[in-house]
N, C-alpha and C positions, 0 to 999 in steps of 0.2 A: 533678220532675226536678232537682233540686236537688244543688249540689255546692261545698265548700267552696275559695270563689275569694279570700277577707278574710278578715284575723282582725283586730279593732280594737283598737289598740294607746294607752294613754295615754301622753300624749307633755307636756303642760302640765298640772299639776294647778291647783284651784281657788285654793289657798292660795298660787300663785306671781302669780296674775294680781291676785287682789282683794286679798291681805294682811289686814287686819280691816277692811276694806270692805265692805261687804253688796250695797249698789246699783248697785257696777262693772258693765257686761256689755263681754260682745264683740262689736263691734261688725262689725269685718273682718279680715282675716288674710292675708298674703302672705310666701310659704316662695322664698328662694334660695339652692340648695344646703343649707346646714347650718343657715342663718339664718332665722330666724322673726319675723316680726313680726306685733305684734298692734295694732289699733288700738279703745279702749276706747272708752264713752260718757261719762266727764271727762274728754276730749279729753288723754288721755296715747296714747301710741308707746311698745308696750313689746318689746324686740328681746333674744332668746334663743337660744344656742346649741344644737343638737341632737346627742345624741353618741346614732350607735345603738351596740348591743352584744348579746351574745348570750347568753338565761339557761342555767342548766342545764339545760333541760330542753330545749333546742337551738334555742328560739325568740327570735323577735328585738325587744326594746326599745329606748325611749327615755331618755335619761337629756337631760331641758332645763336646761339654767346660765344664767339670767338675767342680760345684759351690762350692761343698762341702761334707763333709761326717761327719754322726756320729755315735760313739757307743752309743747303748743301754744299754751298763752294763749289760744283759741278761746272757751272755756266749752261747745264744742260737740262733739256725739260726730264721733268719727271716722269716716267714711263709705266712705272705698277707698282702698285703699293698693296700687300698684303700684311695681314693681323696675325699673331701669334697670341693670342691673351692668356693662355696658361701661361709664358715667359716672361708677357706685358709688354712685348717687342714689336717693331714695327719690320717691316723685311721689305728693304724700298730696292730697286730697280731703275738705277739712273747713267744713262753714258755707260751703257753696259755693262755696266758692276752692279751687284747687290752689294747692298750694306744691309747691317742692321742698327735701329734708332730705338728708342728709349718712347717707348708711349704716350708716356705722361710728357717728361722732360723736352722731348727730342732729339738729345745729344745722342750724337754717335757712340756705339757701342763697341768697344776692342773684341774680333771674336778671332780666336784661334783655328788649324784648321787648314782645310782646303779655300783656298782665294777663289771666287767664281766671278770672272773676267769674261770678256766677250759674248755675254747672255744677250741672246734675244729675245726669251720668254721663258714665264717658270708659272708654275701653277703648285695651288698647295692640295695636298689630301687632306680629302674632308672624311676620311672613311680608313685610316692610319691602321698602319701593319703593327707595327712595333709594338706595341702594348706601352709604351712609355710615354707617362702622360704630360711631363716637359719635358718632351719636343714636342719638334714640327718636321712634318716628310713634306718633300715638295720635288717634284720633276724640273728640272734646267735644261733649256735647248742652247747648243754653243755654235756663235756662229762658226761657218763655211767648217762645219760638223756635221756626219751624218749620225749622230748620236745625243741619246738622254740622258742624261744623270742624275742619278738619283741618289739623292743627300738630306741629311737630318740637319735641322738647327737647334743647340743647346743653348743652354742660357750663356755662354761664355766661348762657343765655337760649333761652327760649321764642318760638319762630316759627310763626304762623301762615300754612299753605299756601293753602287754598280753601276756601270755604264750602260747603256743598251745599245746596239747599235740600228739603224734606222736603214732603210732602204735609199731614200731620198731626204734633203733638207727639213726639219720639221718645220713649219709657218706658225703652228698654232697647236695649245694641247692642253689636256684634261685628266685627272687623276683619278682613280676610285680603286685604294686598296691595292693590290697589285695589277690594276688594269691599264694601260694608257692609251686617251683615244686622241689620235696623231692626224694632224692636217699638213700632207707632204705637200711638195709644189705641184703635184698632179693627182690625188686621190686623198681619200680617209683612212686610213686603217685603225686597228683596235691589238695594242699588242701586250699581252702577260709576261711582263718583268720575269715574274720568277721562273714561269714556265719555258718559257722562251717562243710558246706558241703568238700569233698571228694571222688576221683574218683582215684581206681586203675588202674595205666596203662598197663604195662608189667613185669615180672620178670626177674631181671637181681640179680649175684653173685658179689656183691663188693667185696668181699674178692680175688674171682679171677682175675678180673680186673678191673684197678679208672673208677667209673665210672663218666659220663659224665652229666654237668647239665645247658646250657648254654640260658640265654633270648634271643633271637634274634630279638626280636620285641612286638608289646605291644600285651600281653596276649596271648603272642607265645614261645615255647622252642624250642630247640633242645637236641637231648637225646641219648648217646652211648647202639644201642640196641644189643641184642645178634646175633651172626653172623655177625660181622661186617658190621653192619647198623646204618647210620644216620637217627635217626626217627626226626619227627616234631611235635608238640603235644601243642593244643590252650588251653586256660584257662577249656573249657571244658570235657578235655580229648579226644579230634576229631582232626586225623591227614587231616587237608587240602591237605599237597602236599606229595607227593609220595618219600620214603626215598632215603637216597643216602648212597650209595653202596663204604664204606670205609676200610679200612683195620681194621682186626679185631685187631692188634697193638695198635690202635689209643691212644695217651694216651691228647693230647687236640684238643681242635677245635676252631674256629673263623667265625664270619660272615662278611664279608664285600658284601654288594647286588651288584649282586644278585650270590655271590657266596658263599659257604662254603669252607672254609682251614682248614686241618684236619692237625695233624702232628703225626707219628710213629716215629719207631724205627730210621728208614735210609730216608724216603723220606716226603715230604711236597707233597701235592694232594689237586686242586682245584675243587670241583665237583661247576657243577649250580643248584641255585634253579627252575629254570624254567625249564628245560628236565632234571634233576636229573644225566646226564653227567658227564663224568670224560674230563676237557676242559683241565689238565696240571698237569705233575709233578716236582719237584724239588727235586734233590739231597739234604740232609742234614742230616749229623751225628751230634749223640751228640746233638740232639735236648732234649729240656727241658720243655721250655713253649711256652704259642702258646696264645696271647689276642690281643682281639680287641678293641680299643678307640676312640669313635668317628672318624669310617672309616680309622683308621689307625690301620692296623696288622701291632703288633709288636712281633718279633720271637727270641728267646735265647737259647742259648746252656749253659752250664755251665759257661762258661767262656766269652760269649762276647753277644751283641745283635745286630739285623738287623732290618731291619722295611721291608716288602711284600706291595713296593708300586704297586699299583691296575696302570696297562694303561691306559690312557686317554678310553672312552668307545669307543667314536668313532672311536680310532685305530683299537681299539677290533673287531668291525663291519666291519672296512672296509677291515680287517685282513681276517672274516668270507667271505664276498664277492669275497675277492681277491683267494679266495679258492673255490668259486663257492658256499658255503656255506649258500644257500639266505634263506630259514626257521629259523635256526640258529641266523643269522643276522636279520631278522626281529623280533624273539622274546627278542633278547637281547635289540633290539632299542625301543621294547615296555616297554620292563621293566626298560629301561633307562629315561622312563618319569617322576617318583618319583626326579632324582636328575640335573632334567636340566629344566631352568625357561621354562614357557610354551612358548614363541612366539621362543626362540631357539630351544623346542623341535622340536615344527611345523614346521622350515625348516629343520630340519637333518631329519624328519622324511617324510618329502616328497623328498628330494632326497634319501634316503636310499631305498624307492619303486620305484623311479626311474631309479635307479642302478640295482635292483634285477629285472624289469622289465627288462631292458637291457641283462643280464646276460641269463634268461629264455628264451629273446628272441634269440638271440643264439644257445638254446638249442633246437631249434623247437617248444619251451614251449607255441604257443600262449596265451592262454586262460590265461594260470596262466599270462602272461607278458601283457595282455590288461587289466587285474584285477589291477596290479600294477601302471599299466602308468596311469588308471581312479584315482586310489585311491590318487596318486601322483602327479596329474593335472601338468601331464607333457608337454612342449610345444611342439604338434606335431612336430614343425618343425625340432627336436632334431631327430627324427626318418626320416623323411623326407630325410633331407640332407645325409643319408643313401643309397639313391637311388639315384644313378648320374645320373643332368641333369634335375630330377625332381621341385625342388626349381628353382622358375623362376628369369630370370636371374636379374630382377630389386631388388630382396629381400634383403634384408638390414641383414639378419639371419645369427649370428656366432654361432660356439657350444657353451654350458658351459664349464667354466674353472673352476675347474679340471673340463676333462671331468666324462660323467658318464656311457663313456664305454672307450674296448681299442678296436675297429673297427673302420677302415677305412673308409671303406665303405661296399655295399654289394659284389663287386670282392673279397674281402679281406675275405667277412664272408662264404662263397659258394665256393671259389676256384675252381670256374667254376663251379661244378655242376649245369648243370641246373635245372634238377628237385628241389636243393633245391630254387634255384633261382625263380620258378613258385612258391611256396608256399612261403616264404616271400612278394610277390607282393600281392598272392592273402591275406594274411592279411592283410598287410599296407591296400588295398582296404574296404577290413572289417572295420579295425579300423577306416580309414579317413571316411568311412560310415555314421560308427557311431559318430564321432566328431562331422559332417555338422550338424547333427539334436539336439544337444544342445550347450549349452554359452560357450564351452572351447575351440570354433575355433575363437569367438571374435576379433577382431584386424589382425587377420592374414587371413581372408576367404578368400582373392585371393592367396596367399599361397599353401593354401587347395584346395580349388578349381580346382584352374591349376594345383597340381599334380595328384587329382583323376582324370581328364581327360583325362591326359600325361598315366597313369596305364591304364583307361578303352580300351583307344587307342591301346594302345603296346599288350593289352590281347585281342584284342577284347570282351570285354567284355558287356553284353547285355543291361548295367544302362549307358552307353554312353548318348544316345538318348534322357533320361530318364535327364540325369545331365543337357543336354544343352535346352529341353525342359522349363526345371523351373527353377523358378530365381538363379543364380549362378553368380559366382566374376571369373570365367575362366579370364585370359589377352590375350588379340586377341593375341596383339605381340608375347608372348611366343607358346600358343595354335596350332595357325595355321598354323606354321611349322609344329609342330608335326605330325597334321592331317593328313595333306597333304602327309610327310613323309610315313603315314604306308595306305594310301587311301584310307581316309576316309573323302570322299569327301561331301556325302552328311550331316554326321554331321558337315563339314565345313562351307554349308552351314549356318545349324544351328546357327552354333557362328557367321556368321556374323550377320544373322539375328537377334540377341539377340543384337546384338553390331548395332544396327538400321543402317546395310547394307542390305537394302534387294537386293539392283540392284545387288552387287556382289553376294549375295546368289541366286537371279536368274540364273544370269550365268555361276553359278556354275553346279547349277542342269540342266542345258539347255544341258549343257557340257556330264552331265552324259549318258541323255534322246538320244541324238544324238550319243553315240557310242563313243566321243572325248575321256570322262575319265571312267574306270572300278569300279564301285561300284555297287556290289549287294545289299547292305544294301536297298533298297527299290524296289521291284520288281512293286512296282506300280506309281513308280515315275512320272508320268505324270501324273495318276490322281492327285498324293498331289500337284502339281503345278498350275493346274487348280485351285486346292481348292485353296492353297495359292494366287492365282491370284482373284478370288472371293471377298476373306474377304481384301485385297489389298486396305488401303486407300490414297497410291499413285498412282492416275489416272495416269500417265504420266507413270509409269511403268506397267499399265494392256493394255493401247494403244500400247504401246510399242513392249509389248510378246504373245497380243493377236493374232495377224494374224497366230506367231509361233506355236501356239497351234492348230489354225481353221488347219492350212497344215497339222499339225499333226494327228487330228482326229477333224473334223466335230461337231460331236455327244457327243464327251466329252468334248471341247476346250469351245464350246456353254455356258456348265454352266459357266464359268470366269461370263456371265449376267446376265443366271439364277438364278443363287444362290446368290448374290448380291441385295441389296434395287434397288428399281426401285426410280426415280426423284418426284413419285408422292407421294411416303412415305417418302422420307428422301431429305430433300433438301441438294443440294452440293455431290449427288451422282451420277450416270450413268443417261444421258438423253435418254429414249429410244429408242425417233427421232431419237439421234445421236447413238445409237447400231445401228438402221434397216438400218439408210444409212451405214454405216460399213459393215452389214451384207450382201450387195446386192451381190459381188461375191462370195459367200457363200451360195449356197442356199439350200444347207440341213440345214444348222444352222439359216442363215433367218425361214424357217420352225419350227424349235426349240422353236426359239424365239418368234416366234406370237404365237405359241400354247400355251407358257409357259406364255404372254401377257392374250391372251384372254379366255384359258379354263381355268388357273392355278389360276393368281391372278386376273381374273374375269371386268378388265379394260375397264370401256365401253365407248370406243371411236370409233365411225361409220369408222374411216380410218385403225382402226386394224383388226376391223373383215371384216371388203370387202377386206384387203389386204390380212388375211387369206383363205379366200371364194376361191378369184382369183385365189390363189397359188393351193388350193387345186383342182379347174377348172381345170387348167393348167395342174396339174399334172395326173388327169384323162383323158381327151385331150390328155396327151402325150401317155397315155399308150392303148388305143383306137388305137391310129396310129401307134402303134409301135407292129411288128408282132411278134415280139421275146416275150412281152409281158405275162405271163399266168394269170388266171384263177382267183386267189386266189390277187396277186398284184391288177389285177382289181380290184377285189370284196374288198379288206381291200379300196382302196385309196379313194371310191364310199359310203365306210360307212363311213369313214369321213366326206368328204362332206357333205352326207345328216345330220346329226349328226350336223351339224353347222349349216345348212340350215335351220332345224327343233328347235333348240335351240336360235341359236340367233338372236337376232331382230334389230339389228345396220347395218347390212350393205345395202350396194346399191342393192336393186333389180334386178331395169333393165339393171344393169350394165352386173351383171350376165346372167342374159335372155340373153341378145345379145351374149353374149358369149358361150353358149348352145344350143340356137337358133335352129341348123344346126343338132345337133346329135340327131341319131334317138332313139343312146341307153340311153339317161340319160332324158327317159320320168320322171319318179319320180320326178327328181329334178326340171324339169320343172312344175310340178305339182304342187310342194312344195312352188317354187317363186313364182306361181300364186295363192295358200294361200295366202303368206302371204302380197298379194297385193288385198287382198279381190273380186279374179276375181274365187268365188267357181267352178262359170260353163263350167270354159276353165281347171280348175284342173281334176274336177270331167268329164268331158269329155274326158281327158287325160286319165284317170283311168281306168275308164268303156269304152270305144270304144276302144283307141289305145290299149292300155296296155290289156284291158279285164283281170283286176286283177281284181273280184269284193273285196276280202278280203284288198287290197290295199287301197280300195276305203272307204271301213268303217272304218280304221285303220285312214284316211286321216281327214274325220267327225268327230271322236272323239279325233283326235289331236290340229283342227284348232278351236274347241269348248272350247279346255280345260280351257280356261282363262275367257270363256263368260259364260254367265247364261243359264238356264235352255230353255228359250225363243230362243234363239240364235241356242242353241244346237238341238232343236230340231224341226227348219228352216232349219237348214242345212243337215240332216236326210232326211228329204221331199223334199229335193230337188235334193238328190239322189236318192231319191223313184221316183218322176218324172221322172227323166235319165234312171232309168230301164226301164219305162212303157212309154216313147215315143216311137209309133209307128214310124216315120219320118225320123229317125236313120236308115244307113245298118243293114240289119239285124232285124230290128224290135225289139219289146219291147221282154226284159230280166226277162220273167215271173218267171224262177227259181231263179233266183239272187233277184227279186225284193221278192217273198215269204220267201225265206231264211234272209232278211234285215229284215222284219216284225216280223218274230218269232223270232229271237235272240233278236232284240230290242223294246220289243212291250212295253216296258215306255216310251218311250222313245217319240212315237207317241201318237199326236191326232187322237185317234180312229176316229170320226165323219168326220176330212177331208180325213185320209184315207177310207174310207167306198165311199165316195164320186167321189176319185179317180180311184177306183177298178174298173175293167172290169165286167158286169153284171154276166156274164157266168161262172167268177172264184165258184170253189165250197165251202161251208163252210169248211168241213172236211179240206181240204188244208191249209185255214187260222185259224183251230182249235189253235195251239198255240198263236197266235196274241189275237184271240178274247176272249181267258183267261183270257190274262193277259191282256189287256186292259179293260173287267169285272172285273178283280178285281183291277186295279187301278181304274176304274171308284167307286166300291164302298167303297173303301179304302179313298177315298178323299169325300164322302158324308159323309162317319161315319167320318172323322176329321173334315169337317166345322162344323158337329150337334154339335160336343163334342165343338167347338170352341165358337160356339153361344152360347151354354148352361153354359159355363166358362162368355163371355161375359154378360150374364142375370144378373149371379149369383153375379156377379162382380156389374154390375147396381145397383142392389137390396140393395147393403150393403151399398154402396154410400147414397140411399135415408133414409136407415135407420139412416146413420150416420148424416144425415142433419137433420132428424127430432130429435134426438137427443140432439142436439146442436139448436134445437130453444129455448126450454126450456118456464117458462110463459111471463108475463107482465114486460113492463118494466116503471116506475114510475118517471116522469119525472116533476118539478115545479120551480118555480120563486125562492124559496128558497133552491135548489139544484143545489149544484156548479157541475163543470165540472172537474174532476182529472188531466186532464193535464193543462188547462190554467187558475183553479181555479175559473172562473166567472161562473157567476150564468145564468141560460138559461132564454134565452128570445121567443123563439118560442118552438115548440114542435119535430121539426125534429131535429132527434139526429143519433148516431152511438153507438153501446157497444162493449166494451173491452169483451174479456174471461172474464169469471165470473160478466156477467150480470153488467158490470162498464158502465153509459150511459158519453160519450163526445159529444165537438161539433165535425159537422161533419167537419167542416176548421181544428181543431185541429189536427182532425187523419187525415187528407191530408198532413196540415207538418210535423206530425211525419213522415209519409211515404216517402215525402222528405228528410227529414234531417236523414233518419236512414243510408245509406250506409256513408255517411260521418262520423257519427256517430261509424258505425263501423270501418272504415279505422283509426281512434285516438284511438279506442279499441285497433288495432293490433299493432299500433305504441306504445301504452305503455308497453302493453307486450313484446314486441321487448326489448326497452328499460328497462326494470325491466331483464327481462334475461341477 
């Protein structure tokens, strides 16, 4: 898994450091900003300027100008050389002395002070307590010392702060703020200066190999563990990241984020700190030392030095990518947030999920590549123009440049396959799905639009319908080719109708309904036309298509009227006048229509219901004469009729009569019209003689009663009680019909005129049910007038109480007693009193009585106005 993160760059050659010296080495090295110093083993300080610059071939070198060099007069190598650049100071480490040197100059500097003799290592803080910003803190280990000390250096001397004391010999050590991380001759530890706390970490053998002690960040180490492992270990002994796995050779290391560069014997190895990786190795013998300086690794071999310039990160990524690498390259792009300004991050960081979105996709990765393109608010139409033909032709949409894939298209991505070719459709479908329903289809929804409808089409896919149903940005232009192309006629329709063509989305679907064009897509296609002709508020186009529909079925074409407001609800709609003339060659649908008139929406106008009556006449009339005719056709078209006859009360009577006049078989209904022309005795003679239904006949009394009073209802009773019991009649009087009328409805009768009525000879026992219940409504109604009288008494009685009550005594009336309402004093003795015995005149309470409803009407009007 390897990936080019360094290129190592020579930066010192051989012939600058040794000159015709052989046995020079280098010994230590310390880079600030531009400056280099080197510290040899003939105790010379050699300090070089570094110029980078850029070759043609676009990469970046070093050009080193050697400023200067000095001896120390030591005779001993140079052992560590740290920078001070607030003080401009050099803090060199030779023959066990620190000195300090002059930066620029190199002359020894006089510092006053504590003398640090017998050091074997010292390390500077790079993360300073003191708040003072010339000095320098630095940890000193002394030799055959089990102790640290810790000491500032000023511009002019060296102070010692605190000792610590140590467990064991220190080898090796690190600063950070008040932390020190200690390499004794058998372990790690991590010890807080000011605290005094201390935390062992692991045991390691110094003596078998240097061990390693390096800050990598604030209150963070890195640590050469046993088994050639890089450990990681915080201020409180807690490894956060997971070590990295280096050559157990290792003799230095380096950070530069977010990697680590280890260096052995023969090779240089960059592992990462985020998946703890080995991303590269580098050849390099004769390696020495290995520091890092403010993100610059700088690498030396005995004899010469290089610097491990780090690639641009974004190479690095797009390196990862270019390798299909997209996990990889996303976490390197995250961890590349630390060193790149925020609004720059934000665009590399949304095309870098763009990219890796692209890539996944590709890979059949949906899921993972619709995660990316959401995260990376990528412009669908980047994916779009993926699929030829879909991006409509007006779009103004180029790729981005660089692009953020290397596909052509989809031919190019599929290579025919079409299986895979159905499943990238049906994603794009997926994803453009999900775009429409939130803001990142914004500016482009006709874009959008017209290609998910171009896809739903080419798939047949079942959200077609559903797209051009609801509001959508489809472009007819582009759209209705397409449609048409894969025949999909009646969503054709749709779009025109959306695009407010209904006349061509009629004739489209007319098109279908006739057989002209193939679409199943609605198998009920003529009723939704009907409908759509209904709710249709271009009258010019329902005149138009209606007759088309009546040809086509009758019974369904009708609702186009039906289902539509009528003129009397909604002005500026369908006049009904003008349906029924329309409707005259139609006459199952004229039929429709008045029923849907007058039973439906209840319109009571005398010329709908006798047009309905007629029809329904007619229609019985016809089926009477027509022999082929059966049974049941009679009987339903006959219950109509009567059903109207007996319901409604608008139409023409006689109209009718004359029209039925002649049949023998529609007595009933002649019965019926002669109700409801209050001609009882030519119905009820119909009933009882002709017809000799007696049940017909009582069914007729208690229908033609229903709306009249008790009085009425039971005139009309008796006067088919008469009908039975005329002698005069063929046949003679109807003795079992008239006793069976009596006993079913004996409330119904006044007992005394029937009694009166009756033939001498009839027996009691016969009329035993009548005269039951005509005794007991006879004394049902005595015991309710007593109880009613006796309420009324009771009712009297309280009244007279309440007057005597309210007389109450004497009322005192004189010359010297004024009047409360008009104040003067009474001059005769007739008067009038207020509640509570108040005597007035009696003209006064006359105008009060007058003037009180006016009175009150300025009451209400105040209250009015106070609300």
């Amino acid at each position: 898994m390897s990936v080019k993160a360094f290129e190592l760059v020579p930066a010192v050659e051989r012939e600058q450091v040794m000159g015709e010296k052989v046995r020079i080495n280098i010994e230590c090295i310390e880079c600030c900003g531009k400056h280099l110093y080197l510290g040899t083993n003939d105790c010379f300080i050699h300090h070089f300027l570094l110029e980078e610059h850029t070759t043609a071939k676009g990469k970046l070198a070093y050009n080193a100008q050697k400023l200067l060099h000095k001896y120390l007069g030591l005779k001993k190598p140079v052992a560590e050389l740290k920078a001070a650049s607030a003080l401009e100071r050099l803090i060199v480490l030779c023959d066990s002395n620190i000195t300090v040197v002059d930066m620029v100059t190199l002359e020894s500097v006089p510092t006053g002070g504590t003398k640090l003799r017998g050091v074997t290592a010292f390390c500077i803080n790079e993360n300073p307590v003191t708040g003072d910003a010339f000095c320098v803190e630095m940890a000193v280990v002394l030799a055959r010392r089990r102790a640290v000390q810790i000491c500032t250096v000023h511009e002019d001397r060296v102070q010692m702060l605190k000792e610590v004391t140590t467990p064991e010999q220190p080898c090796a050590l690190s600063l950070d703020g008040y932390n020190i991380c200690l390499a004794l001759s058998t372990q790690y530890m991590i010890l807080n200066y000011s605290t005094g706390a201390s935390q062992d970490l692991f045991p390691y053998d110094c003596e078998e190999r240097k061990p390693i002690v390096k800050r990598i960040g604030r209150e963070e180490f890195l640590l050469a563990a046993p088994g050639g492992l890089g450990m990681f270990a915080n201020a409180e002994g807690i490894s956060q990241r997971a070590p990295v796995s280096w050559s157990e050779s290792v003799i230095a290391a380096a950070v530069c984020f977010p990697y680590v560069v280890a260096l052995d014997e023969g090779f240089v190895t960059v592992h990462s700190m985020l998946d703890q990786q080995l991303k590269q190795t580098l050849s390099f013998r004769d390696g020495h030392l290995l520091q890092d300086f403010e993100g610059k690794v700088v690498l030396a071999s005995s004899k010469a030095v290089y610097i491990l310039v780090p690639l641009p990160l974004e190479r690095q990524i797009q390196d990862l990518l270019a390798s299909h690498r997209v996990e990889e390259a996303l976490t390197l792009t995250e961890a590349a947030q630390r060193n790149i300004p925020k609004e720059k991050y934000q665009i590399l960081h949304k095309r870098i999920l763009q990219q890796a979105g692209f890539i996944q996709f590709g890979q059949l990765q949906f899921l993972e590549a619709k995660e990316h393109f959401r995260k990376g608010q990528l412009d669908v139409r980047e994916l779009i123009s993926l699929y030829p033909l879909l991006l409509p032709t007006s779009s103004s949409f180029t790729r981005c440049h660089p692009p953020l894939h290397e596909f052509a298209d989809l031919n190019h991505l599929t290579q025919g396959d079409q299986e895979k070719v159905q499943r990238f459709k049906h994603f794009l479908i997926s994803y453009l799905h999900e775009v429409r329903s939130c803001d990142s289809a914004n500016g482009f929804r006709e874009d959008v639009d017209t290609a998910l409808l171009k896809l739903y089409a080419e798939t047949g896919h079942e959200s077609l319908l559903d797209l051009l149903a609801s509001e959508n940005a489809c472009l007819l232009a582009d759209s209705a080719p397409w449609l048409e192309k894969h025949h999909k006629y009646f969503a054709l329709g749709l779009l025109y109708h959306y695009n407010g063509q209904d006349s061509a989305a009629l004739q489209m679907w007319i098109k279908i309904v006739d057989g002209d064009l193939q679409d199943s897509t609605r198998p009920d296609l003529f009723e939704y036309v009907v409908d759509f002709l209904s709710f249709c508020s271009n009258l010019d186009l329902v005149w138009r298509h209606a007759d088309w529909a009546l040809q086509k079925d009758q019974k369904i074409g009708v609702q186009i009227f039906t289902r539509r407001p009528t003129s009397d609800e909604n002005t500026g709609q369908l006049n009904s006048d003008d349906v029924i003339t329309y409707l005259q060659k139609h006459s199952q649908a004229l039929l429709l229509y008045l029923e849907y008139l007058v039973l439906e929406k209840r319109l009571q106008k005398e010329k709908y219901h006798t047009h309905l009556a007629v029809l329904y006449a007619d229609r019985v009339l016809s089926l009477i004469s027509r022999p082929s005719a059966t049974d049941d056709q009679l009987s339903a078209a006959r219950q109509k009729l009567q059903r109207l006859l007996k319901e409604s009360h608008l139409y023409r009577v006689q109209l009718l009569l004359g029209k039925i006049q002649d049949s023998e078989l529609l007595l009933l209904e002649r019965a019926t019209l002669h109700g409801k022309s209050e001609e009882h005795d030519k119905a009820l003679h119909i009933l009882v003689h002709q017809l000799k239904d007696s049940a017909a006949a009582e069914e007729y009394c208690s229908w033609a009663s229903a709306s009249h009073d008790q009085s009425y209802r039971q005139n009309l009773f008796h006067q088919l009680l008469s009908v039975y019991l005329d002698p005069d009649v063929p046949g003679g009087a109807q003795t079992v019909a008239a006793v069976d009328l009596l006993n079913r409805n004996a409330e119904v009768f006044d007992a005394v005129r029937v009694l009166k009525l009756l033939p001498e000879e009839w027996s009691l026992p016969l009329l035993r049910p009548f005269l039951c219940g005509a005794l007991r409504a006879s004394v049902h109604a005595r015991c309710t007038s007593q109880v009613a009288v006796g309420l009324a008494r009771a009712q009297n009685l309280q009244l007279h109480h309440d007057r005597l009550k309210y007389r109450g005594g004497p009322i005192l009336v004189s010359e010297k007693k004024g009047c409360q309402l008009c104040h003067n004093t009474f001059s005769e003795p007739d008067c009038a009193c207020l509640p509570g015995g108040t005597p007035v005149h009696i003209h006064c309470v006359a105008k009060k009585a007058l003037n009180l409803p006016v009175e009150r009407q300025h009451e209400n009007a105040h209250r009015s106005n106070h609300t």
